[in-house]
N, C-alpha and C positions, 0 to 999 in steps of 0.2 A: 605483217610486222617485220623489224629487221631482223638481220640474222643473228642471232644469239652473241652477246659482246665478246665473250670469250671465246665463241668459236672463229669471229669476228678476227681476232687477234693471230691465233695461228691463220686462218687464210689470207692475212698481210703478210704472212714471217714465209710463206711458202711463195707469195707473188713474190717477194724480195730475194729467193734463192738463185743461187746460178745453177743449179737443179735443172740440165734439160726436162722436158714434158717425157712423161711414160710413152708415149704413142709414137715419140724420139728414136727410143729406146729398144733394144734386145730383149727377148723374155727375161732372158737370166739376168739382166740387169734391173728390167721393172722389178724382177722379183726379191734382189737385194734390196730396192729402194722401199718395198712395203713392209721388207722383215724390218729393215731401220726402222720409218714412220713408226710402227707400232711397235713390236717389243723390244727395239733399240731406248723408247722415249718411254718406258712404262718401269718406273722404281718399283722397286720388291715391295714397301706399304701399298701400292696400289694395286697390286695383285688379290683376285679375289680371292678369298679362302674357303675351301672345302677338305671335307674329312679325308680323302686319300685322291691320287689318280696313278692310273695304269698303263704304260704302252703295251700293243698288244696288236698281232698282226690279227686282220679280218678280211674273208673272202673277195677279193673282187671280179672283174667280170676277165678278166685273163689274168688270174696270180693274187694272191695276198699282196692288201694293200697295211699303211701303219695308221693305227686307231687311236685314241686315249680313251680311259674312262675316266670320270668323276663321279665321285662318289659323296653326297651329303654326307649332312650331321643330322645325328637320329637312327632311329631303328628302323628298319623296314618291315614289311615290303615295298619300296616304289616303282613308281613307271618308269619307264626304260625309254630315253627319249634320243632318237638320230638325227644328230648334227652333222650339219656339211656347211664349208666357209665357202664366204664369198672370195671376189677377186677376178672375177671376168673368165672365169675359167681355164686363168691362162697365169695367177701370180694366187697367192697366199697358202698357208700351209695349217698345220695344229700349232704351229709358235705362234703363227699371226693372230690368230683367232682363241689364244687360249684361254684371255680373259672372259670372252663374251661364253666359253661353253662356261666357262666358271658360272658366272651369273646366269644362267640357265640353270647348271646344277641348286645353287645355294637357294635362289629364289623362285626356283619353280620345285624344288623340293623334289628333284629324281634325278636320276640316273642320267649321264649325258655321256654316250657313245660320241665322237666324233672322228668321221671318216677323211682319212685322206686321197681323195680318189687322184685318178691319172689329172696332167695337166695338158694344154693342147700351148702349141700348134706342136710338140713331140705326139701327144696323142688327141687331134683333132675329136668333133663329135661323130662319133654321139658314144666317145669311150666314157666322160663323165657321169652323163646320164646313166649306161653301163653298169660303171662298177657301182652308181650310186643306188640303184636297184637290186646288184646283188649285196653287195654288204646290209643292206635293211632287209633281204630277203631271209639273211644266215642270222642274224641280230632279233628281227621277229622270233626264230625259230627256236632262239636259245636266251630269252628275256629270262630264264631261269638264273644262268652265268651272270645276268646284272642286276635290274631291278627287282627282281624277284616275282612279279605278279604279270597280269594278262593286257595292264594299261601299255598301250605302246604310244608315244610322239613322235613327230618331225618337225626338224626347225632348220633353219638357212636364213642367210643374210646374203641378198643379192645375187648371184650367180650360185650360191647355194641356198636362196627360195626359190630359184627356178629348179633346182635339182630337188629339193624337199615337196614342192609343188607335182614335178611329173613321177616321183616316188609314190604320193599318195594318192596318182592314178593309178597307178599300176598295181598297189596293192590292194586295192577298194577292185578291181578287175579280179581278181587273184582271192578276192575275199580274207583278206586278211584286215581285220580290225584292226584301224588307228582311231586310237582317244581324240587326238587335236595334231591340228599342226599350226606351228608358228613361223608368217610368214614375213620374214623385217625386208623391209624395201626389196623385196623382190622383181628379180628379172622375165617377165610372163609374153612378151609379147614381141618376138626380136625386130621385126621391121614395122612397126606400129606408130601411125605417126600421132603424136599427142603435146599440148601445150607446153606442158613442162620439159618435153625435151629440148625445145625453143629458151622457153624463157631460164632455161637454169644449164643452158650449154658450157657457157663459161665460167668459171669464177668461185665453182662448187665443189673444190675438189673433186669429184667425177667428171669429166667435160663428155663433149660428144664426139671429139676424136679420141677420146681412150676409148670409149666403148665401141667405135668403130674400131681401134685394133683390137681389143677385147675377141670383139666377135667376128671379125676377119681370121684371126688365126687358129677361135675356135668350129665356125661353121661357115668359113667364107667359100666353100668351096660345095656347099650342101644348097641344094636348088630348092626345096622345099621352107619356105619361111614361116610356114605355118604346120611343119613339125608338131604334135604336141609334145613329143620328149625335146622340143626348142623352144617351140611359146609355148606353154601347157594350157595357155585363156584359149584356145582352140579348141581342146579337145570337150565332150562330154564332160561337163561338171555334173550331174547329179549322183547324191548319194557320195557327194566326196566327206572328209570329216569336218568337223567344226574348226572354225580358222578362229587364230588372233594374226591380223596381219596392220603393220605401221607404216607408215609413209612420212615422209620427209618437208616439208615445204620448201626447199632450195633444193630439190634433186631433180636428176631428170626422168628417174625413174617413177614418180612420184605419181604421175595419172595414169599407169597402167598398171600400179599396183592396185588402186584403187580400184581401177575396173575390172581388175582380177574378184575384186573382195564382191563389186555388183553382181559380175554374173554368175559369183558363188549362190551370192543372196537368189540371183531371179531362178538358180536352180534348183531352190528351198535346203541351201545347206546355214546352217548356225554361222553366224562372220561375224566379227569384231574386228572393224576399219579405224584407226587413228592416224589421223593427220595431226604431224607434231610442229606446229610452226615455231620459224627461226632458225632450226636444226639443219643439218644436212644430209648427204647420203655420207655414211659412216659413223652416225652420233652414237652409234651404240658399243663404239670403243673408246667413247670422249667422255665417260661419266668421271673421269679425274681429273677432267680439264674444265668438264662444263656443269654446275649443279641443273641447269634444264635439259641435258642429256642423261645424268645422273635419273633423275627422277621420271622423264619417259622412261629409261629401261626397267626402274624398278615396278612400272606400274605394267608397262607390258608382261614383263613377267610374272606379276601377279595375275594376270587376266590369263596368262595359258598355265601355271597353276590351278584355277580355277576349274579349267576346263579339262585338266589330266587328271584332278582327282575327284571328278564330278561333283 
């Protein structure tokens, strides 16, 4: 199908800018140009609403990193669920990403830590992965300080489904029980050649030189491309937790998310794979620009709902 009309619309208005391309661009510059996109262009009505949130330093892997929490409406106890934004591991922050942990909190009905780990190429990999293991490691230990109860999640959007992805290897090694994880167009396979990186290079908001600078500045220098703290589809999938993981139809990350969700399946772990056509990579910060993003996110987060509170 075509790409959704209204998302349609902004990626006319962004081919018409004199906007050099991110890949152009300085980190600290890409990184101005993502806080604009998203909470430059996001009115206070569309801001999602939840009963409180918190900044609050939490352990990283060399120094306390800065956290939010979100806290629902209602009584507890809830699960206690670790968020990590996307952004190539090289631009987005807790502003850029505040909405989506919003809608995690409200419609998945827990608790939403979200970590702000190191960014590269100041801290190349595998600091992200790093600090993203130990902030879930100090957060596991202390789901008393959030949600109150023994449910724990993971969730990421893109460069934080790949961090939320090699999190929930590590602690499934570690034996630490995770309820679910939720994986939104996640990054699982860094040199992995697949169709949609082809067919959806240009024109999708993500292109396939941002994510060559992406991951030049985060792992261009690491010989190993099949890392599983850099593709986690590498490592031992069994025994990982039940997934909800979505994909895109215009993205390029699109078929290796999915074949993340297969060899979850042929490992015998529980996966729920949605392919959302029309959309793009990022539709899950578009639900006030787009009712068919609106409504993927709502249903995704119904479904790891589902799967947090059994």
């Amino acid at each position: 199908m075509p790409v959704d009309q209204h998302i349609a619309a902004l990626l006319a208005m962004a081919q018409q800018s004199d906007m050099p391309p991110m890949y152009e661009s300085a980190p600290d510059v890409g990184r101005a140009q993502y806080l604009a996109m998203t909470t430059g262009l996001r009115s206070p009505e569309q801001v999602i609403p939840v009963a409180s949130t918190e900044d609050i330093p939490v352990p990283g892997a060399e120094g306390d990193l800065r956290a939010r929490v979100y806290r629902p409406e209602g009584e507890g106890p809830f699960p206690t669920v670790v968020f990590f934004h996307g952004g190539g591991w090289v631009i987005g922050d807790l502003e850029t990403h505040d909405n989506m942990a919003r809608h995690i909190c409200r419609d998945g009905e827990a608790v939403v830590v979200s970590v702000d780990y190191r960014l590269a190429p100041e801290h190349p990999f595998p600091a992200a992965a790093d600090d993203a293991i130990a902030s879930a490691r100090w957060i596991a230990a202390n789901r008393d300080r959030f949600g109150g109860d023994d449910r724990l999640g993971l969730a990421g959007d893109s460069a934080g489904g790949n961090l939320a992805a090699v999190v929930a290897q590590t602690l499934h090694a570690e034996n630490t029980p995770v309820a679910a994880q939720l994986l939104i167009y996640p990054a699982v396979d860094a040199e992995g050649e697949y169709p949609s990186r082809v067919e959806n290079a240009r024109g999708y908001f993500l292109e396939q030189p941002t994510m060559d600078w992406f991951y030049g500045h985060y792992a261009g220098a690491w010989e190993d491309a099949k890392d599983p703290r850099l593709a986690p589809l590498h490592a031992d999938l069994t025994g990982q937790p039940p997934a909800v993981i979505v994909t895109a139809e215009f993205d390029p990350l699109r078929d290796e998310g999915e074949a993340y969700g297969e060899a979850l399946k042929a490992a015998g772990v529980h996966v729920d794979v949605t392919r959302y056509d029309g959309l793009i990579h990022g539709f899950f910060d578009m639900g006030g620009l787009s009712p068919a993003a609106k409504a993927a996110i709502e249903e995704t987060c119904g479904k790891f709902r589902k799967l947090l509170h059994g």
